[in-house]
N, CA, C and O atoms as CSV, one atom per row, in Angstrom:
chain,resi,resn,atom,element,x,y,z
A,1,UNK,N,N,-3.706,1.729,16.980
A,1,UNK,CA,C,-3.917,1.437,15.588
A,1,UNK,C,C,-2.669,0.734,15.053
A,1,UNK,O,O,-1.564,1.274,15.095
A,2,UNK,N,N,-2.807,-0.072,14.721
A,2,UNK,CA,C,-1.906,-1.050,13.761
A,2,UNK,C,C,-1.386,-0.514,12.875
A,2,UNK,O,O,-2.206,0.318,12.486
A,3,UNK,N,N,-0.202,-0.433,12.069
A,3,UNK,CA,C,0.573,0.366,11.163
A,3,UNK,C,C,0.649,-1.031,10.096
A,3,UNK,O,O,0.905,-2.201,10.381
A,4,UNK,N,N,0.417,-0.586,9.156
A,4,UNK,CA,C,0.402,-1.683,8.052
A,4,UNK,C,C,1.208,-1.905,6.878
A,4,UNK,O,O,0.482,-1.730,5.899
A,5,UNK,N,N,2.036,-2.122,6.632
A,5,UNK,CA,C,3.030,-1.681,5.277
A,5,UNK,C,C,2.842,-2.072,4.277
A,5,UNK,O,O,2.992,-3.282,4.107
A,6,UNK,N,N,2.458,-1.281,3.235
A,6,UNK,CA,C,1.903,-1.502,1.960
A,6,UNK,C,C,3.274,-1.697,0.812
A,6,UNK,O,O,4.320,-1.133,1.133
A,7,UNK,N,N,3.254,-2.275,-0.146
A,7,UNK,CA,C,4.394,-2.621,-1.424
A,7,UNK,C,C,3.905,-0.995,-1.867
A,7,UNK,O,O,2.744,-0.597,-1.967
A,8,UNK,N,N,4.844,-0.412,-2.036
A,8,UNK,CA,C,5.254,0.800,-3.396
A,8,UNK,C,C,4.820,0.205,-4.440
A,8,UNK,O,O,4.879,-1.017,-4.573
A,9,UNK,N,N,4.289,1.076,-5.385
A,9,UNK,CA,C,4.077,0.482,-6.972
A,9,UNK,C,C,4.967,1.334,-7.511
A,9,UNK,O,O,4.944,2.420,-6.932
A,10,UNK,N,N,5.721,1.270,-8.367
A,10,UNK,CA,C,6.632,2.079,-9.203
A,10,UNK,C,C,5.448,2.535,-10.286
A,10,UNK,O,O,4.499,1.755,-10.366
A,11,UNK,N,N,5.418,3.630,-11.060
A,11,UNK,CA,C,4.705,4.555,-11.716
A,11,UNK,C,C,5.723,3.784,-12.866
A,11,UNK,O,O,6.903,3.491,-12.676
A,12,UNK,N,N,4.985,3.557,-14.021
A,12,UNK,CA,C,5.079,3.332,-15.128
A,12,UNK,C,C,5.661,4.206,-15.861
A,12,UNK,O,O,5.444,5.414,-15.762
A,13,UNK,N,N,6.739,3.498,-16.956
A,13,UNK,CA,C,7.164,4.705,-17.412
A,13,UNK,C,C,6.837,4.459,-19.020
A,13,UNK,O,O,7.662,4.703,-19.901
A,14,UNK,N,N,5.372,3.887,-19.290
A,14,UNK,CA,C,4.502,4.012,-20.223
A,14,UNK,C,C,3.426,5.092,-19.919
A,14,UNK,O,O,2.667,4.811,-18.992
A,15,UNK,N,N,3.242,6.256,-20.534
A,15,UNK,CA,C,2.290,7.185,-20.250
A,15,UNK,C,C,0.865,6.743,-20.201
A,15,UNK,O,O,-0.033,7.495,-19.823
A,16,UNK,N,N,0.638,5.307,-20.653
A,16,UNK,CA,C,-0.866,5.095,-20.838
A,16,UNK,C,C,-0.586,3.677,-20.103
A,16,UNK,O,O,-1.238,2.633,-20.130
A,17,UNK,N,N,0.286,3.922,-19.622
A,17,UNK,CA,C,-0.330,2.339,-18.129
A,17,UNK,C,C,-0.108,3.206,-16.623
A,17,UNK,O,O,-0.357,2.697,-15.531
A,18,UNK,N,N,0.395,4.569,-16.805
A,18,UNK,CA,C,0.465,5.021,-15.659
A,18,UNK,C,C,-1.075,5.146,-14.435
A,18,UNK,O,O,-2.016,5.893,-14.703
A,19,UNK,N,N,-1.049,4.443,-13.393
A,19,UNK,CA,C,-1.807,4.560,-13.184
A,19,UNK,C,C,-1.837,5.424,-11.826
A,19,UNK,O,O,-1.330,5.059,-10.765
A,20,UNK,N,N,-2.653,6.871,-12.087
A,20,UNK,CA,C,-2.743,7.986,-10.739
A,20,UNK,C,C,-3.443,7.946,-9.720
A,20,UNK,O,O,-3.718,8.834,-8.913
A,21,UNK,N,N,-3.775,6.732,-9.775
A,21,UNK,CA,C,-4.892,6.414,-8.507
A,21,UNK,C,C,-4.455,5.706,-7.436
A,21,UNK,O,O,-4.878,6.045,-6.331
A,22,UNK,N,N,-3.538,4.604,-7.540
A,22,UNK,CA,C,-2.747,3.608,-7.086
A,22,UNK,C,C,-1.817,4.712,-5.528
A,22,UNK,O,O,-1.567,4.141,-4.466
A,23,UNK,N,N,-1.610,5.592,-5.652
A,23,UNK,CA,C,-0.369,6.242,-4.719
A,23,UNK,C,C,-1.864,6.588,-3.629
A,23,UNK,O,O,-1.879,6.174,-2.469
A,24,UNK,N,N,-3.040,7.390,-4.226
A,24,UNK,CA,C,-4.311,7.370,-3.214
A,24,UNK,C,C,-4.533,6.646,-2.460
A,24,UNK,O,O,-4.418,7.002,-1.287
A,25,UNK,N,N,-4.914,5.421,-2.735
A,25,UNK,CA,C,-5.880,4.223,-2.587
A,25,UNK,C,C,-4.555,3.832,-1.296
A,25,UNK,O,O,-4.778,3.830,-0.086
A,26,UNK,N,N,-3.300,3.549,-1.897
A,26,UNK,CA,C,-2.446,2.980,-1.111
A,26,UNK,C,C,-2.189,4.297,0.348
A,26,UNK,O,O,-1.948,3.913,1.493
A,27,UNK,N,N,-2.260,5.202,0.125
A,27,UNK,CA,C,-2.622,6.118,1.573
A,27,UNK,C,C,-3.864,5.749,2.611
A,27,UNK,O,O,-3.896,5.623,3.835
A,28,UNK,N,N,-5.079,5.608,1.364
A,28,UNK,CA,C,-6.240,6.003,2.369
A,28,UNK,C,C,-6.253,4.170,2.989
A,28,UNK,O,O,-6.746,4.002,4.104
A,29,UNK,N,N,-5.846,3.225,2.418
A,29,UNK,CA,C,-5.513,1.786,3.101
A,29,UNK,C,C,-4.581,1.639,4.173
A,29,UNK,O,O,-4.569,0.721,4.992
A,30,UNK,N,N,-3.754,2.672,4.102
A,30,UNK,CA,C,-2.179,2.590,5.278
A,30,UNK,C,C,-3.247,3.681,6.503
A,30,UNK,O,O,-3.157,3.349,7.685
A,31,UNK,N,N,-3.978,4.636,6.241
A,31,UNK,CA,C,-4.370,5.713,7.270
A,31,UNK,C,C,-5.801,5.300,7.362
A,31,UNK,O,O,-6.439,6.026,8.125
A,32,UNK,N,N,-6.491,4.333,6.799
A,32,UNK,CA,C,-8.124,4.042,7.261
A,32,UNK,C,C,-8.862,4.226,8.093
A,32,UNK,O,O,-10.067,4.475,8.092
A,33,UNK,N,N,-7.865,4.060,9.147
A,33,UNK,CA,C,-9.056,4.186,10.961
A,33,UNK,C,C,-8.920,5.712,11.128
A,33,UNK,O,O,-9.825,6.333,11.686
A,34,UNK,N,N,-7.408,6.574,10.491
A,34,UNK,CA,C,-7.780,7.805,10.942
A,34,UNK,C,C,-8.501,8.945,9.832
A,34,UNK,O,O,-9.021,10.057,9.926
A,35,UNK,N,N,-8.271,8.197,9.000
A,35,UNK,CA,C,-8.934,8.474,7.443
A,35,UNK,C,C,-10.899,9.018,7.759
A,35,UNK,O,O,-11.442,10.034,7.327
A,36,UNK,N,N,-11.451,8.050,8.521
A,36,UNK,CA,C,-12.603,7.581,8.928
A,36,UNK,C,C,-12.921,8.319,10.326
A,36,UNK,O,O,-13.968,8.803,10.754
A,37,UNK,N,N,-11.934,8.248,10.746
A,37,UNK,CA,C,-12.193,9.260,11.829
A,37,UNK,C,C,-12.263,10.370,11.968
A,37,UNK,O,O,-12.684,10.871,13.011
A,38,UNK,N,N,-11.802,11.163,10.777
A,38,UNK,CA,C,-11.437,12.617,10.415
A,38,UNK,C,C,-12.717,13.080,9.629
A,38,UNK,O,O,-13.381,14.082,9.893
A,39,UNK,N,N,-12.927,12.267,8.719
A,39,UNK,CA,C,-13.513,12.313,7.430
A,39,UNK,C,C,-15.157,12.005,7.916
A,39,UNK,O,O,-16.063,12.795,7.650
A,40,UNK,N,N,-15.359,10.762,8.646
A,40,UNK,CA,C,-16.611,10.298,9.057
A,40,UNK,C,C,-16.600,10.128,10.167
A,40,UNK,O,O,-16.432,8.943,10.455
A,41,UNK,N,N,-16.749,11.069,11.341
A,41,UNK,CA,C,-16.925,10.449,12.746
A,41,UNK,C,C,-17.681,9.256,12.948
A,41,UNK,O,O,-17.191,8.154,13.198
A,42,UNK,N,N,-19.323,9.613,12.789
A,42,UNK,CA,C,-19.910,8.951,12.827
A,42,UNK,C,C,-19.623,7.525,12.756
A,42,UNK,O,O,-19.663,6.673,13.643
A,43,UNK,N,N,-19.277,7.423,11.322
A,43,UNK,CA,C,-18.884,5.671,10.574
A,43,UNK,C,C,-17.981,5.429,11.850
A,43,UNK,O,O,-18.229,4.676,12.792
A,44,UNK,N,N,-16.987,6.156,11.683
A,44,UNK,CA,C,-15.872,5.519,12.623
A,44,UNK,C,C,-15.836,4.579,14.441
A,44,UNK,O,O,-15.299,3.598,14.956
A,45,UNK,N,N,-16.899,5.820,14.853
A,45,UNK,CA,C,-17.456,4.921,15.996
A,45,UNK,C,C,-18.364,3.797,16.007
A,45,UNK,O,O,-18.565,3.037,16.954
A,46,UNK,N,N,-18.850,3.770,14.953
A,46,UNK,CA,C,-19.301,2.509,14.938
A,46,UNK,C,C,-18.631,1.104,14.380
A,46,UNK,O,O,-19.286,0.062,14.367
A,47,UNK,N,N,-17.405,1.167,13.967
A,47,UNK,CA,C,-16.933,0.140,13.407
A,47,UNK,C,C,-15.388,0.046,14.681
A,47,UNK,O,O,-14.700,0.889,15.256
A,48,UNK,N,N,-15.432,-1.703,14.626
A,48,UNK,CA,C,-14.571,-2.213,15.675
A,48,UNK,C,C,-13.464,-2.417,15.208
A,48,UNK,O,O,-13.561,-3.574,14.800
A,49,UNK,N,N,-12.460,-2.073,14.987
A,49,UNK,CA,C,-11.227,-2.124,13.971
A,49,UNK,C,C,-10.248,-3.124,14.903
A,49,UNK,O,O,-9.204,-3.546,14.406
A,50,UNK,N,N,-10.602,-3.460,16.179
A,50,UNK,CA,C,-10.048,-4.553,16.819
A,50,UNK,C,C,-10.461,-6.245,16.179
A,50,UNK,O,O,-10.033,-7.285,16.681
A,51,UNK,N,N,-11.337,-6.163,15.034
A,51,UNK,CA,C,-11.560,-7.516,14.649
A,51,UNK,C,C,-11.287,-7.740,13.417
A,51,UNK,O,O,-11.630,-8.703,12.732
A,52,UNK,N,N,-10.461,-6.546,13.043
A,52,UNK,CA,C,-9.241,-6.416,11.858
A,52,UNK,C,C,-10.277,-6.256,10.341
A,52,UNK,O,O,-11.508,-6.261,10.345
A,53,UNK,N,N,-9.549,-6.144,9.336
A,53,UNK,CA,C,-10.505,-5.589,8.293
A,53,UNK,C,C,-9.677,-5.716,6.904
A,53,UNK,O,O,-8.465,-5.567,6.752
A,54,UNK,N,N,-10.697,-6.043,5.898
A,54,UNK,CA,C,-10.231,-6.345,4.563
A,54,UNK,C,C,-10.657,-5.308,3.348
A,54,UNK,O,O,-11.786,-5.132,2.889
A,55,UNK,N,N,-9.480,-4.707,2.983
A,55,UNK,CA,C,-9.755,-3.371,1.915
A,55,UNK,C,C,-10.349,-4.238,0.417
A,55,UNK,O,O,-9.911,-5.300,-0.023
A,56,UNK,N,N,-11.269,-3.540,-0.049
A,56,UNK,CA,C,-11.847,-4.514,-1.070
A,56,UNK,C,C,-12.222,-3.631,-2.274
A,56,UNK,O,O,-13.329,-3.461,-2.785
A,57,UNK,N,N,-10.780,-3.008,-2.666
A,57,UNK,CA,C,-11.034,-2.098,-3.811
A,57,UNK,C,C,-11.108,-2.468,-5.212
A,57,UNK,O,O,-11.593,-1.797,-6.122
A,58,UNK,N,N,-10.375,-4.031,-5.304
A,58,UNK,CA,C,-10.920,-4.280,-6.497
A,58,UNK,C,C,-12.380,-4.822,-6.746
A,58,UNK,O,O,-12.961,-4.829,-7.831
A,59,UNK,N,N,-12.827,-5.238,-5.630
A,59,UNK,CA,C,-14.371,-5.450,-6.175
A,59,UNK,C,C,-14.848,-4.580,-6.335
A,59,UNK,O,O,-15.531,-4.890,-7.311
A,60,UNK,N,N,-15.134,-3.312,-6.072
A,60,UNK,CA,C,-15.644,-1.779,-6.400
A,60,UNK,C,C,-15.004,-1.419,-8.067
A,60,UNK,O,O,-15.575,-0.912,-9.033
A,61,UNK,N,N,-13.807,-1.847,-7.926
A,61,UNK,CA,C,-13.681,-1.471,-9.726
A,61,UNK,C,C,-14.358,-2.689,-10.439
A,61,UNK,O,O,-14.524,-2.467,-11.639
A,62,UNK,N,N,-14.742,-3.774,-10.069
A,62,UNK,CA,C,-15.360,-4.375,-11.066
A,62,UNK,C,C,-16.733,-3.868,-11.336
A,62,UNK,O,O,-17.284,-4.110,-12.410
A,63,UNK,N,N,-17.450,-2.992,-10.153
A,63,UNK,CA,C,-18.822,-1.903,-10.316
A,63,UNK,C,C,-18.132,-1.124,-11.084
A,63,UNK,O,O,-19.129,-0.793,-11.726
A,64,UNK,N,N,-17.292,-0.532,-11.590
A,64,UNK,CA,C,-17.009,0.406,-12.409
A,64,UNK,C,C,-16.815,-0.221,-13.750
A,64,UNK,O,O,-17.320,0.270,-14.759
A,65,UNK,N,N,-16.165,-1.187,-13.765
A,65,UNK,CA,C,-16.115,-1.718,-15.112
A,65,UNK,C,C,-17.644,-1.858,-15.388
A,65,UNK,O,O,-18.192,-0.885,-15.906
A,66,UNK,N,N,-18.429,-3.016,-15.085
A,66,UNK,CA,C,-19.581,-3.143,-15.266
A,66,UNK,C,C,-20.573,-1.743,-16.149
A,66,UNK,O,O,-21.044,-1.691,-17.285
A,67,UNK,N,N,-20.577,-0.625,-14.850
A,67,UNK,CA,C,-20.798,0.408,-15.140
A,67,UNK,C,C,-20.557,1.586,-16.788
A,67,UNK,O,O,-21.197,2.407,-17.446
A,68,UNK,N,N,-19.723,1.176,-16.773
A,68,UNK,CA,C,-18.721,1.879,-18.229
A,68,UNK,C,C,-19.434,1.292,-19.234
A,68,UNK,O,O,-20.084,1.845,-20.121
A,69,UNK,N,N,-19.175,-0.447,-18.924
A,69,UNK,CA,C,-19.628,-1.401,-19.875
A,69,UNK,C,C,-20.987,-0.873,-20.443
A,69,UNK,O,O,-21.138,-0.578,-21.629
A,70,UNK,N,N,-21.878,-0.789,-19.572
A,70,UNK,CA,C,-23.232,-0.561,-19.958
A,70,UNK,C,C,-23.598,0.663,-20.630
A,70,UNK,O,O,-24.504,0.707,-21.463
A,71,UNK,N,N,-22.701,1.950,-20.177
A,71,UNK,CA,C,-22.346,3.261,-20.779
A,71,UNK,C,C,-21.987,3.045,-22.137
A,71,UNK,O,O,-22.564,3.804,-22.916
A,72,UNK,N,N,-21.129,2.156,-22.692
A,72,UNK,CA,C,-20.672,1.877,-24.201
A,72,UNK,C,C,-21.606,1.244,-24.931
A,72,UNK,O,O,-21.582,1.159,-26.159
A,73,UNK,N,N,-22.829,0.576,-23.874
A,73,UNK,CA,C,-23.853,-0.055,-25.171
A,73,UNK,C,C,-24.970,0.331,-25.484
A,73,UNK,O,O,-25.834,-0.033,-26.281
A,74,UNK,N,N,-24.804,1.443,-24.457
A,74,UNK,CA,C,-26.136,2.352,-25.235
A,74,UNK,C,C,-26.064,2.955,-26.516
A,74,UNK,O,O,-27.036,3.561,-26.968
């Protein structure tokens, strides 16, 4: 498994830009193959991590934005 080095984000030292998700996300991206292997056997044997792989967490928050969005216009 490939070791990947992710940038540190420094934690804000505005209480309302701190963001607590960022220190997660940046684990489960550095530990993925064993993340998946622990967590989901299954998934794990089926995916070839020899043809390398692209974490795509901000498109999932734009389903969340979206999501919210539609929550506020009801």
């Amino acid at each position: 498994m490939a070791k990947r080095n992710l940038p540190v984000k420094k934690p804000s030292s505005n209480p309302q830009e701190a963001n607590y998700d960022s220190p997660w996300k940046q684990i489960i991206e550095e530990l993925l193959e064993s993340f998946l292997e622990f967590f989901f056997p299954p998934v794990y044997a089926d995916i070839n991590f020899s043809r390398g792989y692209e974490v795509k967490s901000k498109e999932l928050y734009k389903f969340r934005l979206r999501a919210t969005a539609k929550k506020l216009t009801k």
